[in-house]
N, C-alpha and C positions, 0 to 999 in steps of 0.2 A: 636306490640305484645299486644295482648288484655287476651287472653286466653292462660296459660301455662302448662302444662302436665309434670311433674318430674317421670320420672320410673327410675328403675334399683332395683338390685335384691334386698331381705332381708336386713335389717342393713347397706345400703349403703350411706345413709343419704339423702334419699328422702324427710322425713316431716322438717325435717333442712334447707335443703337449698328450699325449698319451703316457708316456713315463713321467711326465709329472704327476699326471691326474692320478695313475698306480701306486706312485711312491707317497701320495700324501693320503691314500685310499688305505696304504697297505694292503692290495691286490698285486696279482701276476702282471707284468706288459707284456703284451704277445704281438709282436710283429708278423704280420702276415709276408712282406718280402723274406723273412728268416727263416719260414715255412717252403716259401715257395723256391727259394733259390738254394740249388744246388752246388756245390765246389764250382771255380769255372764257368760261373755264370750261367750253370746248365739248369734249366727249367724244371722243376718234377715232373715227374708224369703226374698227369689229373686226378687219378684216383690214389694218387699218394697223397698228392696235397691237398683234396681231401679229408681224408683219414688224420694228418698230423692236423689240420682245422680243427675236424672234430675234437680230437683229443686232446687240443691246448685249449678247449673254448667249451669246458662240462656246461650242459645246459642247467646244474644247480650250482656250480661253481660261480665263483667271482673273479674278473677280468676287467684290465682294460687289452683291445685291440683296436691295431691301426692297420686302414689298407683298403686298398680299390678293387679288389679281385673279385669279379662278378661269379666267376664257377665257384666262390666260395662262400656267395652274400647269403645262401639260403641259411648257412652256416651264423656267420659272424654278425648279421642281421638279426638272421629270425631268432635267436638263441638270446641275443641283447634285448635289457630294455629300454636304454636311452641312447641314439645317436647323437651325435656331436658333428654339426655339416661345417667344417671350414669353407665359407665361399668366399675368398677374399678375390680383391681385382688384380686383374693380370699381371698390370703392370709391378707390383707390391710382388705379386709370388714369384716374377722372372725377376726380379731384383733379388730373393732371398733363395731362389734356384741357383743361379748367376754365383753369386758368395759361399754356397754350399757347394755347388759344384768345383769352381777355385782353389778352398780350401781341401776338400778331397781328394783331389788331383795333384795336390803339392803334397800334401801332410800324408797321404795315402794310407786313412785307416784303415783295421780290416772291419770288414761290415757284415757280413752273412756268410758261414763256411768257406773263412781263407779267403772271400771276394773284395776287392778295391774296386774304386772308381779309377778309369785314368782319364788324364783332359784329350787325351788322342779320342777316346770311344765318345768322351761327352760334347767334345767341340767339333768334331770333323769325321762322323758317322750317323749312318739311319740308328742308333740305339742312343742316341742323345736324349737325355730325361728333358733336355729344353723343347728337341722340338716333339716330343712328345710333352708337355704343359699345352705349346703353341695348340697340340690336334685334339687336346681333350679340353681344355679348359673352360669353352664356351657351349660344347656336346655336355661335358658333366651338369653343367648348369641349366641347363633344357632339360635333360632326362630327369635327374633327380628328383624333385616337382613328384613329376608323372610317376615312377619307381615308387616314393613315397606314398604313395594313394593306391598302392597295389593291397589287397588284403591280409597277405601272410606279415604286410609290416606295418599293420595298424596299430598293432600293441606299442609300438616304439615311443616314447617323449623324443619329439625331435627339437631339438636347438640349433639355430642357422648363426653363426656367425658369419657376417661381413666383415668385420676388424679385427686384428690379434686381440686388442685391445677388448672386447667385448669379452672374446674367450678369455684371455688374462680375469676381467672380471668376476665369467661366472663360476671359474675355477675356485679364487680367492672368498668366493661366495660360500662355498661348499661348507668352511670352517666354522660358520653363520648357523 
């Protein structure tokens, strides 16, 4: 395992166990929100965030990345050769969303150029990462499947976690 790929839905704890997996890898962690998000919450343009893809994710280099960003799976996919699928159930990741988002909202760290979370945009707006979990979480889990059986990501070893606990596992495994 040179290159690792961590998906799964909203607040599942992809950028978590991806800087684990880097720090005990001695690899880069490369967050793809850190890529994608500009001061201000302002989006990149496509073909920026692109480019900084490319260039945090060398196809002979070694990485772990986290992140859901389809304009960029050709990228952070096809360049990996082991995914990591967090599918844990709903109720588990809106519970660990839910505490993430709380604590973010009070403690206000800075997260991605100078951005915070505030509980105004997470609890009482359309950009809530909750009810984006609500719209994707059971879409990610139908597609993915299907996405995985596409050709350009046959090379991948895929690992599907349904429990943290499994992940915890095959991490710990790693030192084996």
């Amino acid at each position: 395992m040179q290159r690792i790929a961590v998906t799964g839905t909203t607040g599942s704890g992809k950028s978590t166990l991806a800087g684990e997996l880097a720090r005990r890898l001695g690899v880069p962690h490369v967050e793809l929100d850190a890529l994608h998000w500009d001061a201000g919450w302002a989006a990149a343009p496509l073909d920026l965030f692109r480019e900084r893809a490319a260039a945090a994710l060398p196809q002979d280099g070694r990485w772990v990345v986290d992140g859901n960003y389809t304009p960029v799976r050709d990228i952070s996919w096809g360049r990996a050769d082991t995914l990591l699928w967090l599918d844990y159930p709903l109720p588990l990741v809106f519970w660990r969303l839910v505490r993430r988002t709380l604590w973010r909202g009070v403690a206000r760290p800075e997260l991605y150029n100078g951005n915070r979370e505030s509980l105004w945009e997470q609890l009482c707006t359309g950009e809530s990462l909750l009810l984006r979990l609500l719209r994707t979480h059971h879409r990610r889990r139908r597609e993915y499947p299907m996405t995985l059986t596409r050709p350009e990501y046959a090379h991948l070893r895929v690992e599907r976690f349904r429990r943290p606990r499994e992940a915890s596992a095959w991490v710990d495994g790693l030192g084996r």
